[in-house]
C-alpha positions as CSV (number, residue, x, y, z in Angstrom):
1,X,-20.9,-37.4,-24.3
2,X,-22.1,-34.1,-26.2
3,X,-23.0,-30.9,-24.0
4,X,-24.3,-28.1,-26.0
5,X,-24.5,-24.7,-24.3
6,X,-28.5,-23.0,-25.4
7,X,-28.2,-20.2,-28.1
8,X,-32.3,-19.4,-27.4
9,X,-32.1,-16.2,-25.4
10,X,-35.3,-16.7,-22.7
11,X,-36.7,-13.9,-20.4
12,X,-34.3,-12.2,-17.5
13,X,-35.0,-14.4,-14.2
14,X,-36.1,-17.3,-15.6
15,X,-34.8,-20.0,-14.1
16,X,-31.1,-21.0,-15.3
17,X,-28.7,-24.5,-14.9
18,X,-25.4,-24.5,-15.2
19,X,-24.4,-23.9,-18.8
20,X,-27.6,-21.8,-19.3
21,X,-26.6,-19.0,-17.6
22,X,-23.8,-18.2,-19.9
23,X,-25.8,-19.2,-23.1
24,X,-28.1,-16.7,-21.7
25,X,-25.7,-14.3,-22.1
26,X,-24.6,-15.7,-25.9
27,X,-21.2,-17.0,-24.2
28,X,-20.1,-20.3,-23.8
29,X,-18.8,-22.2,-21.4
30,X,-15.3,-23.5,-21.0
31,X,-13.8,-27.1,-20.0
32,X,-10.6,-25.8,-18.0
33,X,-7.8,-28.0,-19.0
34,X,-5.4,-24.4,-18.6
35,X,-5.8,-23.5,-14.6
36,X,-6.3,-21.0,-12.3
37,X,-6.3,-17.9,-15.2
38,X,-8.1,-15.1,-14.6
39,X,-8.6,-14.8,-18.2
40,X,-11.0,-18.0,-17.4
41,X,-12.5,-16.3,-14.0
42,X,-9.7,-18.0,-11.8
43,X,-10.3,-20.7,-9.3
44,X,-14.0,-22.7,-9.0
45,X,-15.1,-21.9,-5.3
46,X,-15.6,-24.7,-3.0
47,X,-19.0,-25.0,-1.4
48,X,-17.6,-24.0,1.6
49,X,-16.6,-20.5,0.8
50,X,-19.9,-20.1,-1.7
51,X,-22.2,-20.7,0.9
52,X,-19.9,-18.3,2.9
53,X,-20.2,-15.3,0.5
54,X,-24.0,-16.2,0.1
55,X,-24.5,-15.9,4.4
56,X,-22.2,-12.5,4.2
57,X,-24.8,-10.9,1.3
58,X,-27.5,-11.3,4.0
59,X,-26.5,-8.2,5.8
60,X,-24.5,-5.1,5.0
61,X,-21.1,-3.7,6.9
62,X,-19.1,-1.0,7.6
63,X,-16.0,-2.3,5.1
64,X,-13.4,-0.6,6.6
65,X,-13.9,-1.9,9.8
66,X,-14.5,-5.5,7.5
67,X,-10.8,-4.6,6.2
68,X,-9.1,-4.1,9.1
69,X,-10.5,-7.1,11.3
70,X,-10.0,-9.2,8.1
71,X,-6.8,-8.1,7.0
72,X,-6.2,-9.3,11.2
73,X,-7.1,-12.6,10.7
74,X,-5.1,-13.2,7.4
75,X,-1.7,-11.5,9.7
76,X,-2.2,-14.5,12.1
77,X,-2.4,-16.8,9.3
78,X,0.6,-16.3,7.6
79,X,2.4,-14.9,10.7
80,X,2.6,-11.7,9.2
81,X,2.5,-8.3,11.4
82,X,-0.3,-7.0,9.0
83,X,-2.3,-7.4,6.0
84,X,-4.9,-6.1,3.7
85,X,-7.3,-7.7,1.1
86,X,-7.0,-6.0,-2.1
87,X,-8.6,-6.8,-5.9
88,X,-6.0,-9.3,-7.2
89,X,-1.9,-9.2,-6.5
90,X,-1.3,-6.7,-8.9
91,X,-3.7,-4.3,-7.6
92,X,-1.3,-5.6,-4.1
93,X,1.5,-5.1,-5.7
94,X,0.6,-1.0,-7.1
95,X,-0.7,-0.3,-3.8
96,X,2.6,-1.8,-1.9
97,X,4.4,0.0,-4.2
98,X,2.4,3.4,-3.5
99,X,3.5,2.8,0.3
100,X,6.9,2.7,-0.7
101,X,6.9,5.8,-2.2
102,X,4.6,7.7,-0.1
103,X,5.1,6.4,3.5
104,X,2.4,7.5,6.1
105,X,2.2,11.2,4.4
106,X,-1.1,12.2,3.2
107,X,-0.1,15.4,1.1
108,X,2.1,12.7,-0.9
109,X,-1.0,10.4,-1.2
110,X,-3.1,13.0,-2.7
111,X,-0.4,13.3,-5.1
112,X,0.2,10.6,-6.9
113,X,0.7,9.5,-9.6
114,X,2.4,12.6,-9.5
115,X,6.0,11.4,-7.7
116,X,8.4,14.2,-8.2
117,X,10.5,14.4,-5.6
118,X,9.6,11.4,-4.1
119,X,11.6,7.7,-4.1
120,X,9.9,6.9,-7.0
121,X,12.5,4.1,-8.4
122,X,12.3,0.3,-7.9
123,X,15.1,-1.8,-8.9
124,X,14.4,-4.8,-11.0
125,X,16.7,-7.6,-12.2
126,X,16.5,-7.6,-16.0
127,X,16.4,-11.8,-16.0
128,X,13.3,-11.1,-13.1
129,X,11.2,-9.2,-15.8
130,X,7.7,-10.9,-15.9
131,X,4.5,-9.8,-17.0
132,X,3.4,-7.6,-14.1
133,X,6.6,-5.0,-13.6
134,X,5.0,-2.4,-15.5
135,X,2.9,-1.3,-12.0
136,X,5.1,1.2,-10.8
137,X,3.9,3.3,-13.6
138,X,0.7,3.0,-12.7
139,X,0.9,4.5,-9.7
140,X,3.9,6.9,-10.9
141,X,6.7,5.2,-9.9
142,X,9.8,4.3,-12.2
143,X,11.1,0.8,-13.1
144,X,15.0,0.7,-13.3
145,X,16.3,-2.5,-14.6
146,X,19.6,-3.7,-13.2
147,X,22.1,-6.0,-15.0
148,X,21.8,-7.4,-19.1
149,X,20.3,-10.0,-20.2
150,X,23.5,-12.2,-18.9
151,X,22.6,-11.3,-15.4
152,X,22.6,-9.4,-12.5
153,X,25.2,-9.0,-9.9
154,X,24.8,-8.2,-6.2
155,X,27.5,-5.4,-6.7
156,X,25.7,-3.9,-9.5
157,X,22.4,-4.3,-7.6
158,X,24.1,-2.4,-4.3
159,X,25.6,0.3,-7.2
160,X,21.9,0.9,-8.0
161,X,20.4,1.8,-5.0
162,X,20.6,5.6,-4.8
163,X,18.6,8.5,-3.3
164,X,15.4,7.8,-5.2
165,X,14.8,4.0,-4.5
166,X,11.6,3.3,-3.3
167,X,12.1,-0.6,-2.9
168,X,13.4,-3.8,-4.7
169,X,10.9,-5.6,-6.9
170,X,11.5,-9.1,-6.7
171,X,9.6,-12.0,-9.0
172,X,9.8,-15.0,-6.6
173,X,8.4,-17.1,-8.8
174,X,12.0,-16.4,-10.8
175,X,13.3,-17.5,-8.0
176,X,16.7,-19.5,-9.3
177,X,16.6,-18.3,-12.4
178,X,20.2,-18.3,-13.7
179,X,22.4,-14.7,-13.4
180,X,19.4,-13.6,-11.0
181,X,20.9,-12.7,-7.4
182,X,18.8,-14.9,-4.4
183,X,15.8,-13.2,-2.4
184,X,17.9,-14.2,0.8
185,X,20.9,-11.8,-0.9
186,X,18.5,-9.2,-1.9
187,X,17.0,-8.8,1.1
188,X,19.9,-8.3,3.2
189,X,20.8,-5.9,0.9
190,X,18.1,-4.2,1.2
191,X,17.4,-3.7,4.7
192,X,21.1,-3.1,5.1
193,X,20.5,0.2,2.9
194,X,17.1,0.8,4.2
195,X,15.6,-0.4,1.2
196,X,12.0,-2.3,1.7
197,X,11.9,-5.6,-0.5
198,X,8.2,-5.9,-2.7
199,X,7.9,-9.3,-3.4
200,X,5.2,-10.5,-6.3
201,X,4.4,-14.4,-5.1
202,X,0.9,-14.2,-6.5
203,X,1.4,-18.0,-7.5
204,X,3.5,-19.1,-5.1
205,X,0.9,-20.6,-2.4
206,X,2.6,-24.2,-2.0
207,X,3.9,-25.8,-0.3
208,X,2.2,-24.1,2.5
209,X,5.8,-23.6,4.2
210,X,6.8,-21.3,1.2
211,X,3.7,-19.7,1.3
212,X,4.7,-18.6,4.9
213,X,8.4,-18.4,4.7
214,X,8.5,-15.1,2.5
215,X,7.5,-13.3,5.4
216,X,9.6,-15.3,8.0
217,X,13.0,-14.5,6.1
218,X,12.1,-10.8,6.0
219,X,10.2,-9.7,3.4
220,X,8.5,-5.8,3.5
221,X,5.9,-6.6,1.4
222,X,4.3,-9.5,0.1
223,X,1.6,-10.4,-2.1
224,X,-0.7,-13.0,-3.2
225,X,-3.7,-13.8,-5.5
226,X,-6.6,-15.5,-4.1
227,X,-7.5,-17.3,-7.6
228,X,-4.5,-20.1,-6.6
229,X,-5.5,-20.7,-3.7
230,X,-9.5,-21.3,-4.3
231,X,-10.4,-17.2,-3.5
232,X,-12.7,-15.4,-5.9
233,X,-10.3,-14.0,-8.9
234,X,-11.0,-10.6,-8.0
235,X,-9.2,-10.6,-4.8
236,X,-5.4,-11.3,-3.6
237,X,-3.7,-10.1,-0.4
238,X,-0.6,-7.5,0.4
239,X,0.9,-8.3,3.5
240,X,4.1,-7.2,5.7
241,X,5.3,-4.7,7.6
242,X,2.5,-2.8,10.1
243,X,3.7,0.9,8.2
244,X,3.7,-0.2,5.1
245,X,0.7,-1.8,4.9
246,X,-0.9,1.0,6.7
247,X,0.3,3.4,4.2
248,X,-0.7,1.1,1.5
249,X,-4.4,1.2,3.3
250,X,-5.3,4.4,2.9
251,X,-4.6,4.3,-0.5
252,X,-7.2,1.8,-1.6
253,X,-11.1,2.4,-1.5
254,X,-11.7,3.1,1.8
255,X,-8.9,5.4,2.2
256,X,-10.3,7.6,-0.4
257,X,-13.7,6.9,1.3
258,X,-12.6,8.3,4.5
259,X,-9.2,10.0,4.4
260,X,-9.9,13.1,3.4
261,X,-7.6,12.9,0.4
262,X,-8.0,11.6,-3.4
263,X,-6.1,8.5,-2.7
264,X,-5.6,7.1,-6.4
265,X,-7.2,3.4,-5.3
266,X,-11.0,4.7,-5.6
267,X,-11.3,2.1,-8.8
268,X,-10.1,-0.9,-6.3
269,X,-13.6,-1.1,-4.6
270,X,-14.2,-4.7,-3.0
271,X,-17.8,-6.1,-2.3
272,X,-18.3,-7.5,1.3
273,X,-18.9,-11.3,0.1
274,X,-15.1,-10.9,-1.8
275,X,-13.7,-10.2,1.0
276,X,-15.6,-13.3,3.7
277,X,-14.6,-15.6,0.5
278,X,-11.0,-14.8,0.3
279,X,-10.5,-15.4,4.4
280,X,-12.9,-18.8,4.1
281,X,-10.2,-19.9,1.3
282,X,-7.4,-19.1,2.9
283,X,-8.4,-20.7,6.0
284,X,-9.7,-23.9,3.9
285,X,-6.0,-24.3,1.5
286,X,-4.1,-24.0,4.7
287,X,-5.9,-26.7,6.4
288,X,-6.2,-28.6,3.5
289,X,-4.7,-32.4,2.4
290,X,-2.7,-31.3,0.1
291,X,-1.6,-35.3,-0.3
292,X,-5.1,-36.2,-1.3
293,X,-5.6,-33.1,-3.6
294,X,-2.5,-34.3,-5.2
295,X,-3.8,-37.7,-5.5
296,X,-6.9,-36.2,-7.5
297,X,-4.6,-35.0,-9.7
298,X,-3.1,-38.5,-10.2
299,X,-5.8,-40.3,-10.7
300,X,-7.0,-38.2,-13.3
301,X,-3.9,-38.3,-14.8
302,X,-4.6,-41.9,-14.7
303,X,-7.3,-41.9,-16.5
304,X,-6.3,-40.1,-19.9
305,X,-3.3,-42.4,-20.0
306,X,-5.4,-45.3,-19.9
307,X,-7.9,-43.6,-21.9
308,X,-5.4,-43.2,-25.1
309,X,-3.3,-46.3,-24.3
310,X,-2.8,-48.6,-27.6
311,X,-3.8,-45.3,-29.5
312,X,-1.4,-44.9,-33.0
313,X,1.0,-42.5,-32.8
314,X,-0.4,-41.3,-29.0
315,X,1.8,-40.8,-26.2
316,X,1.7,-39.1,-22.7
317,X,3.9,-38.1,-20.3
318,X,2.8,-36.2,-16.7
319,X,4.7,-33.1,-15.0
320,X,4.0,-31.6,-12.2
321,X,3.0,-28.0,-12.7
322,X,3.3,-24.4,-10.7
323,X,1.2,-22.6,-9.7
324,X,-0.6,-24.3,-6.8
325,X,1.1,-27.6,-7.8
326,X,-1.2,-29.2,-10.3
327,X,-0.3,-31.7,-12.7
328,X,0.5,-31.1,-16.3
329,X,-0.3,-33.9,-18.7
330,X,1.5,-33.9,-22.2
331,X,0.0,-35.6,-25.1
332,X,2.2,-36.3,-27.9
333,X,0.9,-37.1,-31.5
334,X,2.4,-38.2,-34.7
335,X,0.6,-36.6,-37.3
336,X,1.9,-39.3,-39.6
337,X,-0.3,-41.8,-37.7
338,X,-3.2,-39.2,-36.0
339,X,-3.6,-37.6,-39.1
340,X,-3.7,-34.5,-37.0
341,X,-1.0,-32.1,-36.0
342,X,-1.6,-30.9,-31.8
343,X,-2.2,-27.4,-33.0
344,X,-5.1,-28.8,-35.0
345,X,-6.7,-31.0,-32.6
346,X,-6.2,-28.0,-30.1
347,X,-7.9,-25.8,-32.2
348,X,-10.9,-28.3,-32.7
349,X,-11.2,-28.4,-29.5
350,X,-11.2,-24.8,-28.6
351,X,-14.0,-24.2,-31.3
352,X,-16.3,-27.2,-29.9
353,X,-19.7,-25.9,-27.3
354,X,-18.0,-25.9,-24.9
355,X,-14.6,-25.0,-25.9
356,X,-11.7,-26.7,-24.1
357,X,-9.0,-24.4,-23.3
358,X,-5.6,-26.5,-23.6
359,X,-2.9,-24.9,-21.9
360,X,-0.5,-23.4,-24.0
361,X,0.9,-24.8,-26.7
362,X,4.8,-24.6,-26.1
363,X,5.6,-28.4,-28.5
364,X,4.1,-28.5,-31.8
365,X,3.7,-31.8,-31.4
366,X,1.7,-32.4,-27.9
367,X,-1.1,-30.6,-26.4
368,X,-1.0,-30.0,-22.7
369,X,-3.7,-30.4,-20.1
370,X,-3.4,-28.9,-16.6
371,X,-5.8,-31.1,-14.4
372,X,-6.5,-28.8,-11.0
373,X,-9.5,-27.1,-12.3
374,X,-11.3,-30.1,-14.6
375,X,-14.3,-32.0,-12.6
376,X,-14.3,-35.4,-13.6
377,X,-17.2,-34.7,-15.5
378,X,-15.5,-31.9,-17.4
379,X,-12.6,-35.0,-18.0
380,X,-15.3,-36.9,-19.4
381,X,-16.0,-34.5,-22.1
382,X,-12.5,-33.9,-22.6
383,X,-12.0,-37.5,-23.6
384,X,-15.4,-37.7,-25.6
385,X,-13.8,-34.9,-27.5
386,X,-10.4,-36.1,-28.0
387,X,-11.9,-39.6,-29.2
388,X,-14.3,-37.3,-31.8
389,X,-11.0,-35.2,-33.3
390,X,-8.9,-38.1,-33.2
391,X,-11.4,-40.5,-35.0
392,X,-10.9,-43.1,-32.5
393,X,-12.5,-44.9,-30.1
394,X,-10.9,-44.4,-26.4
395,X,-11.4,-46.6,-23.6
């Protein structure tokens, strides 16, 4: 099977199909063998929460009201006592970390990211460093790293906490990581000292009981990004305690729109049909069979093993893969019999029309496809294109 995206550009609004309306644009398009990333545009939306964000364009609304009864629904959902849509989790996570600081006070609001003599620290475990804890500084805020790269302690963790901590940043999909201290310790700890816990669980949307259970065991503040969970990729959620996410509220858009303040969050402006399409996905992953999404996953799976089966020097093996629980296939050559390392057959592939995006290479010796976002007709260009690099005819 060969799909070639158009390179002819053709006049604005003329009628465009699938791959088109990138070529239009001189991009192409990608097969999706890497996942939910927003560096691909996230998740693909179901036709349930499409046709939802097509009904809300219809009319117009009055978005903080659309906020607050929204953010109402999504408390129920996940038994929270409030909640707020935001644009992604870290734009959740600067805005929870704004409440922290600020509290309920407006003077300090119009402040930031001015935070002198504010609680402007959070506490981070050095082994819990991840790709997201330089927020604080965005919004003026301080990241103090706790421990060495052996670990952390719970001693030197309560040592720590002093006069300017704002909260304890936690990276819960670090959870377990060796010389890390448990969320369950750290958040006694901190609500013992009067500390609020922020907890980043962007990914960590199943099993739908984890989901939920951050904010059962106590968590301040939590948040999430839609993209795992089938929400557009501009959106996530902070939810938690009623005063912090009311603080973190009038931080964001509408609280510069109508608090009378320069609340720092102007640039995290949501469109109404963001906001419908993030509540229909929520509502549809937490309903969902998650067995027979699963199952999907395994059959595909299925079907590239067979599909390379009696292949020289071609072997796979199948993991299952966080976020959102999707399944990781690993396809192992010998270049002594493919006549191809993986880095080169993953570099073919990225330069083909469409490009396949892999996900990352960590073996020089496999390539790695995440099935969760691949159609089956994206798999069946996948395979035409692994048959093509590796000169051999697949089942």
């Amino acid at each position: 099977m060969r799909i070639v995206a158009s390179t002819q550009p053709r006049e604005p609004g003329a009628d465009c199909d699938e791959i088109g309306i990138y070529g239009d644009l001189g991009a192409r398009v990608v097969i999706n063998a890497r996942g939910p990333r927003t560096i691909l545009g996230g998740s693909r939306l179901s036709p349930r929460v499409r046709a939802a964000m097509e009904a809300a364009n219809r009319y117009h609304v009055d978005l903080a009201e659309l906020l607050e009864t929204s953010g109402q629904v999504i408390a129920n959902l996940l038994g929270a006592a409030a909640a707020r849509v935001t644009t992604g989790a870290a734009a959740a996570l600067e805005l929870g970390m704004a409440a922290c600081m600020t509290g309920d006070d407006p003077d300090k609001m119009a402040r930031l990211p001015d935070t002198s003599g504010m609680r402007n620290e959070f506490l981070l475990q050095v082994r819990q460093r991840f790709q997201y804890d330089h927020c604080p500084t965005v919004v003026g805020g301080r990241r103090v790293l706790v421990g060495d790269q052996h670990g952390t302690s719970l001693k030197q963790l309560q040592a720590t906490i002093g006069p300017r901590t704002a909260a304890i940043l936690y990276a819960a999909h670090l959870e377990g990581t060796e010389g890390t201290v448990s969320l369950a310790d750290v958040m006694e700890l901190g609500h013992a000292a009067g500390v609020p816990v922020l907890l980043d669980a962007a990914a960590q949307v199943y099993p739908i009981d984890l989901m939920k259970g951050y904010i059962a065991a106590g968590a301040d503040i939590v948040c999430y990004s839609a993209k795992y969970f089938g929400g557009p990729n501009s959106t996530g959620i902070i939810c938690g305690k009623a005063d912090l996410i009311r603080a973190a509220a009038r931080q964001d858009s509408m609280g510069y729109e109508h608090g009378g303040y320069r609340a720092f969050g102007r640039a995290m402006k949501l469109d109404r049909q963001e906001i419908v399409g993030l509540v229909v996905a929520l509502k549809e992953w937490l309903a969902l069979d998650h067995v027979a999404r699963l199952r999907g996953y395994e059959r595909q799976a299925q079907r590239i093993i067979e599909a390379l089966r009696g292949v020289p020097g071609v072997h796979c093996t199948t993991q299952p893969q966080m976020p959102a629980a999707g399944l990781l296939v690993r396809v192992f050559l010998d270049p002594a019999q493919t006549g191809k390392t993986a880095r080169e057959v993953a570099s073919a592939l990225s330069e083909d029309n469409p490009t396949v995006w892999l996900h990352e290479l960590s073996d020089d010796n496999a390539i790695a496809i995440w099935l969760g976002m691949m159609l089956d007709a994206d798999l069946d260009v996948l395979l035409s294109r692994l048959s093509h690099h590796l000169a051999q005819e697949l089942a």
